[in-house]
C-alpha positions as CSV (number, residue, x, y, z in Angstrom):
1,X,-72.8,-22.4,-13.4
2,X,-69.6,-20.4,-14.8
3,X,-68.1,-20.9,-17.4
4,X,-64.3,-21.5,-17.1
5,X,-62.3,-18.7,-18.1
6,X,-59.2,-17.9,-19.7
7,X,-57.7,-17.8,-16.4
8,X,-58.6,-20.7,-14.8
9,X,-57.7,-22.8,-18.0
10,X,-54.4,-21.7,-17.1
11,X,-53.9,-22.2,-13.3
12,X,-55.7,-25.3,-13.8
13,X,-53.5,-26.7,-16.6
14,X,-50.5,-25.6,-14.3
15,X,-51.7,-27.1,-11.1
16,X,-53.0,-30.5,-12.6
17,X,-49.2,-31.2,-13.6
18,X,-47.2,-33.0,-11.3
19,X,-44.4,-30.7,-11.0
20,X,-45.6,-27.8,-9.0
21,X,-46.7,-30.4,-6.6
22,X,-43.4,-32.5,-6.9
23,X,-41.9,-32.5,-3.1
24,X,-45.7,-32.8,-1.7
25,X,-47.7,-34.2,-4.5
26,X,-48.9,-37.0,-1.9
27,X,-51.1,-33.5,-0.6
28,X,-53.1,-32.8,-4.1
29,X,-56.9,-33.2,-3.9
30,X,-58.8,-34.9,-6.6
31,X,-60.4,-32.3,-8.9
32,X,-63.5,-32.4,-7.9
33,X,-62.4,-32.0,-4.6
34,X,-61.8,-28.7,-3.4
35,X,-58.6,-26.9,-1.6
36,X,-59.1,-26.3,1.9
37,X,-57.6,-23.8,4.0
38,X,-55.7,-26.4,6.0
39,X,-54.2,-27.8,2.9
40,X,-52.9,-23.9,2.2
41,X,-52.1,-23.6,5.5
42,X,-50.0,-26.9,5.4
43,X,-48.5,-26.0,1.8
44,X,-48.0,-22.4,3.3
45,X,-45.8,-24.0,5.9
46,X,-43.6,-26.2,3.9
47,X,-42.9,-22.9,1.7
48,X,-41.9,-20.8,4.5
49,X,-39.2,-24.0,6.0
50,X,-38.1,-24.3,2.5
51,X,-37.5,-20.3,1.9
52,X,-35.9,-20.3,5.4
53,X,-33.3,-22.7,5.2
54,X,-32.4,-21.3,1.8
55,X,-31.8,-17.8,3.8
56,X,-30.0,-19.5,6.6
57,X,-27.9,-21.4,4.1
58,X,-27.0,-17.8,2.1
59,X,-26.4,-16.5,5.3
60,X,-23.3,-19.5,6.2
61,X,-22.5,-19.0,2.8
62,X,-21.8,-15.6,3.1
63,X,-20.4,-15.1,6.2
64,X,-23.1,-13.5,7.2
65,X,-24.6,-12.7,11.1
66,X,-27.6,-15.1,12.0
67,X,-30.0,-13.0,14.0
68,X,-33.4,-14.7,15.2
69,X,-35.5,-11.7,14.7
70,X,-34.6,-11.6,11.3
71,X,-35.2,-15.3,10.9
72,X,-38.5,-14.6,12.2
73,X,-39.5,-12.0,10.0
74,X,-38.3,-13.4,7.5
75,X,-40.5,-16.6,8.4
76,X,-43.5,-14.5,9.2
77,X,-43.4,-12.5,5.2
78,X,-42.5,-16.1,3.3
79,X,-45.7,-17.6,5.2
80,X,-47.6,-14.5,4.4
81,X,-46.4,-14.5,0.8
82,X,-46.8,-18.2,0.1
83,X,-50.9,-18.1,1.6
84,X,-51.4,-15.1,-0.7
85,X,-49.6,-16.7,-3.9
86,X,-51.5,-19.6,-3.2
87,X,-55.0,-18.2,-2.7
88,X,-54.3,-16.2,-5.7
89,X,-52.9,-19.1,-7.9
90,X,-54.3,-22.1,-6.5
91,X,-57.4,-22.3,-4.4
92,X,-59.6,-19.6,-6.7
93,X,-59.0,-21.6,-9.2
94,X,-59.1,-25.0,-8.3
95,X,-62.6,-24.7,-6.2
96,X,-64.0,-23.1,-8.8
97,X,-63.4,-25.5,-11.0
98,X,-64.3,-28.3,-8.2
99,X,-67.8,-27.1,-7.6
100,X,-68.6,-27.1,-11.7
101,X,-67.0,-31.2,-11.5
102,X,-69.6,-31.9,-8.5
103,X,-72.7,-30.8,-10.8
């Protein structure tokens, strides 16, 4: 087995608190549990509603012209985004560190 790194120490440490997970904290695994790619996908999806109704909001605030398309694209790059940060940040980590707790 591994040993943890440097790295995971610190997206660990970050993850195990309860603020990155605040809105949806009823959605973290145990830690010797690890992520699946629904859970991404589902924490993917909240990001993207959460991004898009901040850009829809900006836009009323603004004045500015609500067009679908760029709604969607919008939508389709913050759900893009948010399973990359994710993977990157989270799941790495977290499994790793999950199949050194199961032995």
């Amino acid at each position: 087995m591994s040993p943890e790194t440097r790295a995971e120490r610190f997206f660990n440490g970050l993850w195990d608190r309860d603020w990155p997970w605040w809105p949806v904290r009823f959605l973290r695994p145990p830690r010797e549990r690890a992520a699946s790619v629904g859970l991404l996908f589902v924490l993917a999806v909240y990001s993207t509603v959460v991004a898009l109704t901040l850009v829809v909001a900006m836009c009323v605030a603004f004045g500015a012209a609500i067009e679908p398309r760029g709604v969607l694209m919008i939508g389709a790059g913050a759900f893009g985004f948010a399973l990359l940060l994710l993977w990157t940040t989270y799941a790495i980590w977290w499994n790793r560190r999950a199949r050194r707790l199961r032995g």
